[in-house]
Each structure stands twice: as C-alpha cells, then as structure tokens.
N, C-alpha and C positions, 0 to 999 in steps of 0.2 A: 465455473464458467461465469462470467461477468454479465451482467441484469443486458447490458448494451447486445452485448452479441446475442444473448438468448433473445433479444426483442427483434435483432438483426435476421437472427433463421427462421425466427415465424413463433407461432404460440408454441409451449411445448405439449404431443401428445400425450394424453391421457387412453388407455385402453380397457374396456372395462368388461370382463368376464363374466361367462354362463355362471357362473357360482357367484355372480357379484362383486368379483373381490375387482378393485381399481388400480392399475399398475405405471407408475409413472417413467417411459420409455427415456427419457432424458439421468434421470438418477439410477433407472434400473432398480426402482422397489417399489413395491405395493403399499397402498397411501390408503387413505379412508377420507369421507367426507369433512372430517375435519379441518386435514390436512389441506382439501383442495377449497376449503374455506378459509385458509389460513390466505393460501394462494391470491386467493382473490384480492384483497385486504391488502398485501402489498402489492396488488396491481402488476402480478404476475399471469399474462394470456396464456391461457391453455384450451386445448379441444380435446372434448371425449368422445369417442369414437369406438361402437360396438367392436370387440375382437373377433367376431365371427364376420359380421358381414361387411366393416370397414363403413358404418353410417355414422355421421356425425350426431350423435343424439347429446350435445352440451346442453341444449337447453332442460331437457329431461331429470339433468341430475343437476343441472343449479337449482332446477324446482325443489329438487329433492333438501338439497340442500337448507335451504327457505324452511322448507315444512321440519325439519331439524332444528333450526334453527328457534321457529313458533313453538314447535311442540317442546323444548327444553323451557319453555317459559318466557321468552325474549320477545314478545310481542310486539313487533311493528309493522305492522298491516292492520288495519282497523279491520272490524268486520262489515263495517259502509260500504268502506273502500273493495274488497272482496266480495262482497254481491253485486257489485257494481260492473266489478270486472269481468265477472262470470256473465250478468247482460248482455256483455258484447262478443261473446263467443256463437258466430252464426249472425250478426247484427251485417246491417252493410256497412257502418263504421269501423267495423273489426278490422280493416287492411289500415287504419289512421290511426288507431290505438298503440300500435307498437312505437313508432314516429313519436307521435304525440309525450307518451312515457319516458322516452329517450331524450327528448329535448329537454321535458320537465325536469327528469333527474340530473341531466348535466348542468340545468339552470340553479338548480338546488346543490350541486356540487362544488361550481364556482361560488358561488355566494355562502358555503358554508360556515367560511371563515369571519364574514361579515357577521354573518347570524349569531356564533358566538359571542364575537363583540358587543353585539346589539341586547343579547341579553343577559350577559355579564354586567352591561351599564343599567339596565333596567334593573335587575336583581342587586347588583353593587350597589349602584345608584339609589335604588330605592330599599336600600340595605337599613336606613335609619327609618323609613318606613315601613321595616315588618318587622325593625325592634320595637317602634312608636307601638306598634299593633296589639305584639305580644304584650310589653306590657301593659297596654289598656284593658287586653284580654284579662292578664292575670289580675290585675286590681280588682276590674266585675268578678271575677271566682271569688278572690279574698274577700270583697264587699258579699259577694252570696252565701258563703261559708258563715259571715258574721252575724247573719239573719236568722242562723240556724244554733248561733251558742244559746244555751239556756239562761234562762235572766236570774241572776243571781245563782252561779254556778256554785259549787262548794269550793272550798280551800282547797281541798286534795286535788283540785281539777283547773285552778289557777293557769290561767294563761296568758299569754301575750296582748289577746284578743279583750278579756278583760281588761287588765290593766289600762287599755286604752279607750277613750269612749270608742262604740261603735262605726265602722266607718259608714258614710252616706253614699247609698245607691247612685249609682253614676246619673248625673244631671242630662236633660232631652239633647242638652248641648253637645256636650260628649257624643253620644250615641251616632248623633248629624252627625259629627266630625267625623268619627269612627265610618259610618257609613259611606259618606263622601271619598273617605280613603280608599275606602273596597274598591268604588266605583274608579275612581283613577285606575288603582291599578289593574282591574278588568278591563279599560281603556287602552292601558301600556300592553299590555297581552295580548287582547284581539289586533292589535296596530303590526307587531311583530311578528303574528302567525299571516296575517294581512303579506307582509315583504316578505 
C-alpha cells in the first residue's frame, strides 16, 4: 500500500494487548517498540488503541518509547529539562505546555535543516581553527615534555629532543591568542544554540 493512501484512510491502528505484545492491524503482525519507533522516524501516523477496551492510549507508549530510547543510552532530554516538565503536571499552565512544546518542536523542525548549515559552517569554518588549536595544544605538551628530559641524558637514551636545543615555553602572547580563540568560538556556539 502506498504511503499516500495509507495517509488518505487515516493513521494506521496499532492494537496492544493484556500480554503486551503490539499487533499492527494494517500488515496483520506483531511489531515491538522498535518497530513503532522505526514508524515514527518515517513519519508514519499511527494510533494504539487498548484491544480490550478500544482506548486510545498512543500517548502512553510513545512515552514508553522515549524511556527505551533514554534508557539504551540515547540521551536527549536534559535532566533540567525533565524536572522542569514534571512542575507543571498539576500547575495552572499545564493546559499551555502541551501547545507550547508543539509549536517549539515544529519551530525546531523547520529550521533543522538551517541548523545544520549553521554549524557545519561554524565547525567547517572554523575547521582551521581547531587545527590552529590543536596544534598549539600539542606544541605546549611537546614544550612540557621537554622540561622534563634530564640534562645531560646518556647516549643510549638519545633523542630527538636532545639533539635539538630545548624548546621555549610558549610566550604570554600565545596563550592571549590561544585564549581569545576559546573565547570566539564559545561566542560562535552560544550564538547558534541562541537561533
């Protein structure tokens, strides 16, 4: 059946039994959460609906879903964001929260694609910026390392490091720079989670 027509007759039901198991009336087999995870994801509507009493309880097992989801490691709910939400169960703003989420999420939906852009060019962009970084990084290790060869090492222990005079600890200048760097791009970052 064609995504069009299934959208045409309506979501497809989900029916979910006393033993748990979830049976998808359209395909005629028993799916799992994964499956009705998968669902989603291609933005296939579906309704789950107790097989005993014919109640719509979809929202019950998207939760469930969600907590499958967290609990395999996938962490995207802050825990902020989750005590936050839990405040308003019993609040008098509780009827504007659901609204409110929906709006935000389609606003963050549309704009997804923007977002990538935005920090593919930050990242990309500031791709010779977090090579500048590293290696400034790594020069102060090898400058710190160099502090630590013994002076006048023996033969058998020759290295690189001798052969050449020591290097000099990176000058206050450096470090500015270095630091001012940070500061940018902790600037490019707050700007982007900002839009």
């Amino acid at each position: 059946m064609s995504e069009d027509k299934a959208k045409a007759e309506g979501p497809v039901v989900i029916k979910k039994y006393a033993n748990r198991r979830l049976y998808n009336t359209q395909t005629s087999s028993y799916v799992t959460l994964d499956h009705l995870a998968a669902m989603v994801k291609e933005g296939t509507e579906f309704e789950v609906q107790d097989a005993r009493t014919g109640d719509d309880i979809t929202r019950s097992v998207l939760t469930q879903i969600i907590f499958e989801e967290e609990a395999k490691g996938q962490s995207l709910l802050p825990i902020k964001f989750l005590r936050q939400l839990i405040r308003f169960y019993g609040d008098s703003l509780q009827s504007f929260v659901p609204g409110y989420l929906d709006m935000s999420m389609e606003g963050f939906t549309k704009n997804q694609g923007a977002m990538r852009d935005r920090i593919a060019e930050a990242l990309g962009g500031g791709n010779q910026m977090v090579e500048n970084l590293t290696r400034q990084n790594l020069q102060m290790f090898e400058n710190a390392m160099a502090m630590f060869v013994p002076f006048g090492g023996a033969a058998a222990t020759a290295t690189k490091a001798e052969t050449k005079p020591a290097a000099k600890p990176p000058a206050s200048d450096e470090v500015a720079d270095l630091k001012e760097e940070m500061d940018a791009m902790r600037r490019q970052l707050a700007e982007l989670a900002k839009k």
